[in-house]
C-alpha positions in Angstrom: -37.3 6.5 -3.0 -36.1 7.2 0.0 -33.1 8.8 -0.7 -34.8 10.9 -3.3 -37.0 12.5 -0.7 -34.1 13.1 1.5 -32.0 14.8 -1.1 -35.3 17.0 -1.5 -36.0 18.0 1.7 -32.2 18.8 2.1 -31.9 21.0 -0.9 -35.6 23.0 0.5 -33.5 22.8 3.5 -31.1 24.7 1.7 -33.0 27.3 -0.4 -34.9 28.5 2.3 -31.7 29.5 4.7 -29.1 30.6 2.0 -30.7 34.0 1.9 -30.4 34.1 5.4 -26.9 33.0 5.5 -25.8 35.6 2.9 -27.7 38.7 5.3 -25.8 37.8 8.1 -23.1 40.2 7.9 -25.1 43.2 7.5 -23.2 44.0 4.0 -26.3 44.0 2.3 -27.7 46.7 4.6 -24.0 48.5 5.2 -24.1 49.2 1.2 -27.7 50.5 1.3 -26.4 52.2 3.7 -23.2 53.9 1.6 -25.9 54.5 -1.6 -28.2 56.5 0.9 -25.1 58.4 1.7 -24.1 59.4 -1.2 -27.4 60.6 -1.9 -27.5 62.7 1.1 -30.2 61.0 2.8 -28.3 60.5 6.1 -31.1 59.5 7.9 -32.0 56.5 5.9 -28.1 55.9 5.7 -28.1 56.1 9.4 -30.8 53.3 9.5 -29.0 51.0 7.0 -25.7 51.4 9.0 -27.5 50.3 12.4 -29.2 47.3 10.5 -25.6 46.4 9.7 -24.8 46.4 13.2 -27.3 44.3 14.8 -26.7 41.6 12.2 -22.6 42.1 13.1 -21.7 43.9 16.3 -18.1 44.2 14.8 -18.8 45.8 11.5 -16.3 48.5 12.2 -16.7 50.3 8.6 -20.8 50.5 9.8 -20.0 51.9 13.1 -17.5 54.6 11.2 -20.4 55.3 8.6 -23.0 55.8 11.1 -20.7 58.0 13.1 -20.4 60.2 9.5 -24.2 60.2 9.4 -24.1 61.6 13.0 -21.7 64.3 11.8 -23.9 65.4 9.0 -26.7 65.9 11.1 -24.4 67.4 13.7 -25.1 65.0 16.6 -21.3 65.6 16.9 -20.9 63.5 20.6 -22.9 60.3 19.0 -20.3 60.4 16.5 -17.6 60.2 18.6 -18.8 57.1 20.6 -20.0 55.6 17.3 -16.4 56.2 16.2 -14.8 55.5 19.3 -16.7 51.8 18.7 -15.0 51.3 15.4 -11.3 52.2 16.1 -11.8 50.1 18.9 -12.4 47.3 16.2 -9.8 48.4 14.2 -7.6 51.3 15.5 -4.9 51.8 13.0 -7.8 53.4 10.4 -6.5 56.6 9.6 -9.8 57.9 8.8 -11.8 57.3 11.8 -9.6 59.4 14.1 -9.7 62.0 11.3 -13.5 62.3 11.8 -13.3 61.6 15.0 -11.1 64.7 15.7 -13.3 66.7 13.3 -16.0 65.8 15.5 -14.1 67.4 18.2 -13.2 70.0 16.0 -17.1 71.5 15.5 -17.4 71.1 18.9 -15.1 73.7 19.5 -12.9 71.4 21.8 -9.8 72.0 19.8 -7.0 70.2 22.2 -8.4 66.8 21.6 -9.0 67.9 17.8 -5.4 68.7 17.5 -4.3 65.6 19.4 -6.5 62.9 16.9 -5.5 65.1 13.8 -1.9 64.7 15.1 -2.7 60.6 15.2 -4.2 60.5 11.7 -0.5 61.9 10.8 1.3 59.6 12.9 -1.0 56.8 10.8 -0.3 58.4 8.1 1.9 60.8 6.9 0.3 61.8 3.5 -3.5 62.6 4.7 -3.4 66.2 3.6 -6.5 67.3 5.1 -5.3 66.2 8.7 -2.2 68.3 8.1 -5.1 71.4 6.7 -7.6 71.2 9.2 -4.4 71.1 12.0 -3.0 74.4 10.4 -6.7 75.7 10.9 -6.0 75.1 14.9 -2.7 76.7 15.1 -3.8 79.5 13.0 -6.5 79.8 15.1 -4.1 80.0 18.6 -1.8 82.6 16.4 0.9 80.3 15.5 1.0 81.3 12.2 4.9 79.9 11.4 3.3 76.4 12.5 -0.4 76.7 11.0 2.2 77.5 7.5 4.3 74.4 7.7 0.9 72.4 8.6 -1.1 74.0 5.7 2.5 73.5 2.8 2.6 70.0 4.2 -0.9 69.7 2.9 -0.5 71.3 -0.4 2.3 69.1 -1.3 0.2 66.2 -0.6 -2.7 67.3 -3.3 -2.3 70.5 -4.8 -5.8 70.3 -6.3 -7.6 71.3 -3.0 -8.7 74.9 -3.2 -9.6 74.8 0.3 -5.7 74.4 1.4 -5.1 77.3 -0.8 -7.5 79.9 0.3 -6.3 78.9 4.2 -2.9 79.2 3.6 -3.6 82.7 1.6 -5.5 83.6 4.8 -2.3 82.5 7.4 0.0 84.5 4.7 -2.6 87.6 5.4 -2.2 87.7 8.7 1.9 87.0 8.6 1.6 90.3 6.5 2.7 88.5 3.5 0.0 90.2 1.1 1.4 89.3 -2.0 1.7 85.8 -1.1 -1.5 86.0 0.2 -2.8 87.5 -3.3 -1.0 84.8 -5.4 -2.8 81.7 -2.7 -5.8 83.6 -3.0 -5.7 83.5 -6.9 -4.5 80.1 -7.0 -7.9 78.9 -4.7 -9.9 80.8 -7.6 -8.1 79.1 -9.8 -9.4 75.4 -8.9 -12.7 76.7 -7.7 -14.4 80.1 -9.3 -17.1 79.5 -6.7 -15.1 80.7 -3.9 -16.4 83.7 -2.6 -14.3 84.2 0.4 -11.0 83.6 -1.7 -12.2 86.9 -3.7 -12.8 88.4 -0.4 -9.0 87.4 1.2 -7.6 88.4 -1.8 -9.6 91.5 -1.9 -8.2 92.3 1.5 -4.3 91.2 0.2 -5.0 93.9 -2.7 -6.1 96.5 -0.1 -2.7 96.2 1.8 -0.2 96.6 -0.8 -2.2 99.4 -2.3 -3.9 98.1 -5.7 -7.5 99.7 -4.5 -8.8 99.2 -8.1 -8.0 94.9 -7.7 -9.7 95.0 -4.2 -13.2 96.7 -4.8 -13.2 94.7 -7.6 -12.6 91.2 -5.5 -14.9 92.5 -2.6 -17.4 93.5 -5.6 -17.6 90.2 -7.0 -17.7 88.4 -3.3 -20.1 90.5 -2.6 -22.0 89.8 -5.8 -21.8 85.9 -4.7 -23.3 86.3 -1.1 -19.9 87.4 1.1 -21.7 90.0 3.1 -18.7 91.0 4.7 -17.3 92.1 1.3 -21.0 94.5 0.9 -19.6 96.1 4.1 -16.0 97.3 2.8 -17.7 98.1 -1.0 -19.5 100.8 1.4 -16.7 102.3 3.1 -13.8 101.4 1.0 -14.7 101.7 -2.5 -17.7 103.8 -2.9 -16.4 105.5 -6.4 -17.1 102.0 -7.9 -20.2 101.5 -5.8 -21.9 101.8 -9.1 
């Protein structure tokens, strides 16, 4: 009999701490967390994330996903020290210097961008958008010869990225390279039909090799798609087909 009540009070023992033992890690709350993402809801995200935390102080992947939370609600400098927490859990994670430097990057503080872009690279080698968003910098200081080479790395990575399209037709612009421009431009359009500001590059391409008809009709539909830039050149560039 006495054995039998034993057994029983170690198996109540038992059911009542399991659940506990399981919540330990914070996973349950770090995947609450991801769906709450996903959804947008970064402040609920945010709390799921810091849950995960205080259950495991080196959730790395929790510190990393509450920094992203940060960057959605552009609390850019808590990102950074949340992401600073998880590379210093884990620092060969491509991916946290990659949003740690685009952290840096909306903050306008483009050396140290450049330099944790530059690390994601060293990391590793095929993370197109590190090799796109470093392009941006350069073509940003002028170097347009480096901001190309950055922005072709990229493409040849994953050509199904408008975005790398449209910025390298935008560095070929400005290398007055129109027609390269125009065929990047068209590309971008290609893979996204939502792209107003590719109409509006390409617009511009058209416009410097002459083909006025192509360009009022680019800045026409950019225009038409909320580019008020494009409204502006309709007006003083192509007011016969202001109609």
């Amino acid at each position: 009999m006495i054995k039998i009540v034993t057994l029983v009070i170690v198996i109540s023992f038992l059911f009542i701490f399991t659940p506990n033992v399981f919540s330990q890690n914070g996973t349950e709350y770090y995947n609450k967390g991801m769906e709450y993402f996903k959804k947008e809801s970064f402040d609920s995200a945010l709390e799921n994330f810091t849950k995960a935390i205080e259950l495991n102080k080196d959730y790395a992947d929790a510190y990393f996903m509450k920094g992203r939370c940060n960057i959605e609600n552009e609390d850019y400098e808590d990102a950074i020290n949340d992401i600073d927490k998880a590379i210093k859990i884990n620092p060969s994670v491509a991916s946290y210097y990659f949003y740690k430097a685009s952290s840096f990057y909306f903050l306008k503080n483009f050396d140290q961008a450049f330099a944790f872009y530059s690390k994601v690279i060293e990391i590793k080698k095929d993370y197109a958008d590190a090799y796109n968003d470093r392009g941006m910098i350069y073509k940003n200081k002028g170097q347009y010869d480096l901001a190309l080479n950055d922005i072709d790395s990229a493409i040849s990575y994953n050509r199904n990225n408008p975005k790398y399209f449209l910025n390298r037709g935008v560095v070929c612009t400005l290398m007055k390279d129109y027609q390269k421009g125009v065929e990047d431009f068209t590309s971008a359009i290609n893979l996204d039909s939502s792209l107003k500001e590719a109409y509006f590059g390409r617009g511009m391409a058209y416009y410097m090799i002459s083909k006025a008809d192509e360009a009022c009709w680019d800045f026409k539909t950019a225009y038409s798609m909320g580019y008020e830039k494009a409204g502006e050149l309709l007006k003083s560039l192509c007011k016969q087909n202001d109609n």
